[in-house]
N, C-alpha and C positions, 0 to 999 in steps of 0.2 A: 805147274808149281806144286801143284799136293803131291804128284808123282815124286818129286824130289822129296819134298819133304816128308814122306814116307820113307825112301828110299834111305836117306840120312837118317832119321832115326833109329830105322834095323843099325844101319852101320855104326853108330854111336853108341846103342844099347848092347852090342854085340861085343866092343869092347873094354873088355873087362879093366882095365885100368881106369875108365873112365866111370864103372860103376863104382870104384873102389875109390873112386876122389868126391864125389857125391855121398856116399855113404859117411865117409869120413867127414865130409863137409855138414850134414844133414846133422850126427852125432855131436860133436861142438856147437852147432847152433842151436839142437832142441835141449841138451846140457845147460846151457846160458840161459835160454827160455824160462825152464823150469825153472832154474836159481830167482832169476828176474818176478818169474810170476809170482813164487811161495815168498820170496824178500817183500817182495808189494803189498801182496793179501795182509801178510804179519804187519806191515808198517803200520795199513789201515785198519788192525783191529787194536793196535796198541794206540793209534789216535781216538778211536770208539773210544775205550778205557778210560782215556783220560777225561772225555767229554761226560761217559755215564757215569763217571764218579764226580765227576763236578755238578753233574746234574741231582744225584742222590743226594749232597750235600748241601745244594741249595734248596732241597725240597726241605730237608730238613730246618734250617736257618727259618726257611717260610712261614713254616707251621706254627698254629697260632696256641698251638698247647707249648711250643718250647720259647725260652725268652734267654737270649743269648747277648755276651758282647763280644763276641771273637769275631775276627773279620776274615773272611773266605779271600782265598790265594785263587784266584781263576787261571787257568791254563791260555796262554792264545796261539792258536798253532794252524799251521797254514797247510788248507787243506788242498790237496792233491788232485791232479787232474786225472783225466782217462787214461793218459800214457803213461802211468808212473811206474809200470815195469820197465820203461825202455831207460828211466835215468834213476835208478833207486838209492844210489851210491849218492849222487849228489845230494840228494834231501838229507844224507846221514851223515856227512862229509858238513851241512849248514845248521844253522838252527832253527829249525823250523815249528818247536814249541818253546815258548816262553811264557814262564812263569811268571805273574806281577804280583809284586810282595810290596808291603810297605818302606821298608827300605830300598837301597838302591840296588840295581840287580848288575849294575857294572862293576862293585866290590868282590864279589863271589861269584864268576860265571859260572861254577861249578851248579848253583839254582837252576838253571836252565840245560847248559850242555853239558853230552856222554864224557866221560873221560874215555880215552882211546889209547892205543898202540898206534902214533904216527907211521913205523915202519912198516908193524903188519896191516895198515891201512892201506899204504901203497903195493902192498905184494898182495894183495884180496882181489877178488873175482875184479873185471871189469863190466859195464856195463854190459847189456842188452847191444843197444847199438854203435859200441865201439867193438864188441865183438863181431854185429855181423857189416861193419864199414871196413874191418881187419879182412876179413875172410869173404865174401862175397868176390873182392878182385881178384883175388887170390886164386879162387876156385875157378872163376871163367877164365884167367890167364893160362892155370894147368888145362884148361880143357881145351884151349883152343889153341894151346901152345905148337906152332909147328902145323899148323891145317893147310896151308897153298906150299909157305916153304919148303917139303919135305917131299911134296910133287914138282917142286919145281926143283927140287936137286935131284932127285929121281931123272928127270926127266918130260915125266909123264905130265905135267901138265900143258905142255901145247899142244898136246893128245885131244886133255879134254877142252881144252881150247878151242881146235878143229871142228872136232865134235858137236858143240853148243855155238846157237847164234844169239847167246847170251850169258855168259861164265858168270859173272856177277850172281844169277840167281842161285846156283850152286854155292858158290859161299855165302852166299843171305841165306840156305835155307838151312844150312851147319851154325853158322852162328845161330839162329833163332831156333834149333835145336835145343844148343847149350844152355842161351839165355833163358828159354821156356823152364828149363830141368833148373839152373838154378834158380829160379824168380818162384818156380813152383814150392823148391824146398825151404827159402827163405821165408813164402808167404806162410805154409805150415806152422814153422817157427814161430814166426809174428804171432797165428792167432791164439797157438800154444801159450805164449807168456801171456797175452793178453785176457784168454780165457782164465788161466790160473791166478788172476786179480778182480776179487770180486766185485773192483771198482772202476775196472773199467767199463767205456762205452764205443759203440759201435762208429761214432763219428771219432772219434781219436784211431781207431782200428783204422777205421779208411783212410781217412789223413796219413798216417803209418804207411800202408800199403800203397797211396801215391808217392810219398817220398822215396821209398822204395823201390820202387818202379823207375822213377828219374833217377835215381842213383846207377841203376845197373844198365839202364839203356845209355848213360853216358859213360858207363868204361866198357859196353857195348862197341858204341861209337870208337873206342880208342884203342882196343885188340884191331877191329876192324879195318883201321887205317894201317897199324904196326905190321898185321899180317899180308895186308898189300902190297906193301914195299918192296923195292926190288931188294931184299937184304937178306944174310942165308935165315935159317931158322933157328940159333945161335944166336945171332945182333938182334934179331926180333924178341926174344924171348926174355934176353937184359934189358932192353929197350922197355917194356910193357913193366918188368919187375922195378924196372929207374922210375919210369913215370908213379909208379907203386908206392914207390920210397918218397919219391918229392913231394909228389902230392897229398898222401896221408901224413909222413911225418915232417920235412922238411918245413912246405909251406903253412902251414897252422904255427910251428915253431917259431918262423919269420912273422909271421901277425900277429903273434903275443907277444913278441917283442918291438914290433914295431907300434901297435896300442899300448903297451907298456911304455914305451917310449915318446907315444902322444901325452897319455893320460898315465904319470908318474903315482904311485900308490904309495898312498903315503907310509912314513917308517913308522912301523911298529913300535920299535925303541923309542924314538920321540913321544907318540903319542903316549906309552904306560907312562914314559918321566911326566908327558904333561897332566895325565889323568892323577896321579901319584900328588902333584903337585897343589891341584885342586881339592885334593882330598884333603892336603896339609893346612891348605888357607881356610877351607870348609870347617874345619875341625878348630883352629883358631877362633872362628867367632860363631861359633854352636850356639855358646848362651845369648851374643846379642842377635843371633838370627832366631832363636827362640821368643827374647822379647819381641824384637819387631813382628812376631808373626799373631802375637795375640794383642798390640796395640793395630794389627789390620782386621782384627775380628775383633770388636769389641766385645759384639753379643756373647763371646766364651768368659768366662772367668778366671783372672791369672792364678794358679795356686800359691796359695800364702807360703805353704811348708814343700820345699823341694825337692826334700829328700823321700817323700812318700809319692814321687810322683815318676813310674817305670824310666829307665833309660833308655830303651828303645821308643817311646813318646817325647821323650824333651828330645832324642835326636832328629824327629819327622820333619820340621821345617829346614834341617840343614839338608837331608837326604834330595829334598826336592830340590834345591838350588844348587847342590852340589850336578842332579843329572841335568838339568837345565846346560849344565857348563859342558860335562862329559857326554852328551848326547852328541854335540857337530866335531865330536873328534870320533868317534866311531860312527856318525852317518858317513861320512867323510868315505873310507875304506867299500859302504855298498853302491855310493856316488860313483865313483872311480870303477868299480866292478863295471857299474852299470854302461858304464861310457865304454870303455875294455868291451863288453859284450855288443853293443851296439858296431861297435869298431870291427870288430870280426865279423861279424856278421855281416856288413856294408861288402866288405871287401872275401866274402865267404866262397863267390864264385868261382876264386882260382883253386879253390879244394874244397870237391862235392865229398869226402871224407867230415870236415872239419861243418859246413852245411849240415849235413846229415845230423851231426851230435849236436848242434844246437836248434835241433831242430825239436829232437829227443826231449832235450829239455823243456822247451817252451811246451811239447805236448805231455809232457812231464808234469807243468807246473811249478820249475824251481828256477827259471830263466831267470837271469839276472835287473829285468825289469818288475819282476811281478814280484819277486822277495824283497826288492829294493819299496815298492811301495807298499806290502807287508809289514816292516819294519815302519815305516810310516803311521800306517794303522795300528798297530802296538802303540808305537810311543803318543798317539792322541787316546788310547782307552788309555792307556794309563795314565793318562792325567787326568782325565774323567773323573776313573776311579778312583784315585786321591782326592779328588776337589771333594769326594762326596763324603771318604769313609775320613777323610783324615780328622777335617772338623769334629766327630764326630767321637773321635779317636783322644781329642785333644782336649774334648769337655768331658772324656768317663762316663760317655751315656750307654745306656745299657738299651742295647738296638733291638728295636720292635721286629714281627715279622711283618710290616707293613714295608720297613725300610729297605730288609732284605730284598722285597718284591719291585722296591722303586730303582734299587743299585742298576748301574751301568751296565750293559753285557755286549761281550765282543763280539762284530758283525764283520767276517771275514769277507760276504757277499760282497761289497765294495772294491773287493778285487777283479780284475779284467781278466780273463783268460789273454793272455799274447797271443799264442800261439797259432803259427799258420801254417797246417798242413801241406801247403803248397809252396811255399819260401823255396827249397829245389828246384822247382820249375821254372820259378824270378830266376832261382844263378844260373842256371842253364841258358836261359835267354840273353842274361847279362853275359856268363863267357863266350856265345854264340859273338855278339855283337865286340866283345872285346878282340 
């Protein structure tokens, strides 16, 4: 067996077309990499930023020489896992800082999120690894395209049929040639993007590099069969590009709309008329949600004269009731997300393509379970932090730095990592068994 696999490899290295589809293949994926890795490093230092200037700021509030009553806007932003070159797009594509203001932050999402170019959003780089779930089959299908067929229209393979009292090892040792050369340039790849983010870690690196490994030994698995076939090397070659087609674009297509079809997402239009609408009823009874809020604290004192008293403080009681209302109409949309991702994901095993990217994400960090309960932990600091600054806001006290020291701070660690470096191996097992 090394005999051959020696032998194949001169033969493989020797031609030149096949160094020129690797080459080619190596250039697009270490391209990606770098994108992936420098997108990542930048995210995470522009999340730094936002943290050491919140932190500058509250040192300052602190300190017992300054005596202030402004109330500090905290940043809460969800921090990134070790794979976040592999899903960079999605963290910038979601909102994963938000700003808590005393008003309400569903009036102006402009407070929180980028304005964009929808269109040149969708014509910008693609991921990490939807680049290399594009290109990986791609490259073993050109390289193996035509390996028994082309002997067997020749002729010559009942040759080496004759020959060998085992032909099977000869194409196992061409295949795991090819798979070696690309699994090699792929891992390169990997540890290029990963290394050029300064945040990532080596157990996300390996998690990566097993899914990656299950990825390519099951369209391993599926040249291997195609190539076997009594078929010329023509029907083989459509065959391997069809299964190409269905299974990265096709079927993923059919499970978003078929989770789409479970779990219906709600409309958009509806919900701005109904948020629209609460804003209208909110604003209706301003003044008696103002009264009612200082006969529930009595300990404040109602102002006599009400026109010396800001209007963005006599709006504070309504802002809170008003998100109370418009909170279950936009948790609503990451609820639904979240069921959607579950849904694919269940049924993920008929496209190790579609697997792969949510895989990305989850080692990523922005999977649709872990933003979903992100959002969660926002909206409980943020009430926190209203319960504490608002009173405080409503009686015109002029806040000590003892206060600043007692306020609320957001504790992202409550969040779980999902993510399971291994989930590929489950579908494998699953479509084995299907």
């Amino acid at each position: 067996m090394k005999q051959l696999l020696k032998v194949e490899s001169l033969r493989f290295l020797r031609n030149p077309l096949n160094r020129w589809v690797l080459a080619v293949f190596l250039v697009l994926l270490a391209s990606s990499a770098i994108w992936a890795g420098l997108s990542a490093n930048q995210f995470r230092q522009r999340s730094n930023q936002h943290q050491q200037q919140w932190q500058s700021s509250l040192e300052k509030l602190q300190n017992p020489a300054n005596s202030s009553s402004s109330i500090p806007e905290p940043w809460a932003d969800l921090p990134a896992l070790g794979g976040l070159a592999l899903s960079i797009r999605q963290f910038d594509l979601l909102n994963p800082e938000i700003r808590i203001l005393p008003r309400s932050r569903y009036n102006d999402g402009r407070n929180s999120d980028a304005l964009f170019n929808p269109l040149l959003r969708e014509l910008g780089l693609p991921d990490f690894a939807t680049v290399l779930v594009l290109l990986l089959p791609l490259t073993l299908i050109g390289l193996s395209y035509g390996l028994v067929q082309e002997d067997r229209e020749r002729g010559s393979w009942r040759l080496v049929c004759a020959q060998m009292a085992k032909p099977w090892r000869l194409v196992f040792a061409a295949l795991a040639i090819r798979w070696l050369a690309v699994v090699l340039l792929a891992g390169f790849a990997s540890v290029l993007a990963f290394g050029l983010d300064a945040g990532s870690d080596v157990n996300s690196l390996l998690d990566w590099l097993a899914i990656l490994t299950s990825f390519s030994l099951v369209w391993l698995a599926l040249i291997a069969l195609m190539i076997l076939l009594p078929i010329s090397s023509a029907a083989a070659g459509l065959g391997m590009l069809a299964i190409w087609l269905i299974s990265t674009f096709a079927i993923p297509a059919g499970l978003s709309w078929a989770a789409n079809l479970q779990h219906p997402m709600p409309s958009r239009l509806t919900t701005i008329v109904a948020g629209r609408s609460i804003d209208a009823e909110v604003n209706q009874q301003r003044d008696t949600l103002l009264r009612d809020w200082y006969q529930q604290h009595p300990e404040i004192k109602m102002p006599t004269d009400w026109s010396s008293v800001p209007r963005q403080i006599m709006g504070l009681p309504a802002n809170q009731i008003q998100d109370q209302k418009v909170r279950p109409l936009q948790r609503q949309f990451d609820a639904v997300r979240q069921a959607q991702f579950e849904f694919m994901q269940r049924y993920g095993f008929l496209s190790p393509a579609l697997s792969v990217v949510l895989s990305g994400d989850q080692l990523a960090g922005i999977d649709a379970q872990r933003y979903a309960g992100f959002i969660d932990l926002v909206n409980q600091f943020e009430d926190q932090w209203r319960a504490y600054f608002v009173p405080h806001l409503m009686a015109g006290d002029k806040l000590s730095p003892a206060d600043y020291q007692a306020m609320p701070s957001f504790n992202p660690q409550g969040l779980t990592a999902t993510a399971n470096g291994l989930s590929l191996l489950t579908d494998v097992t699953q479509l084995a068994d299907f």
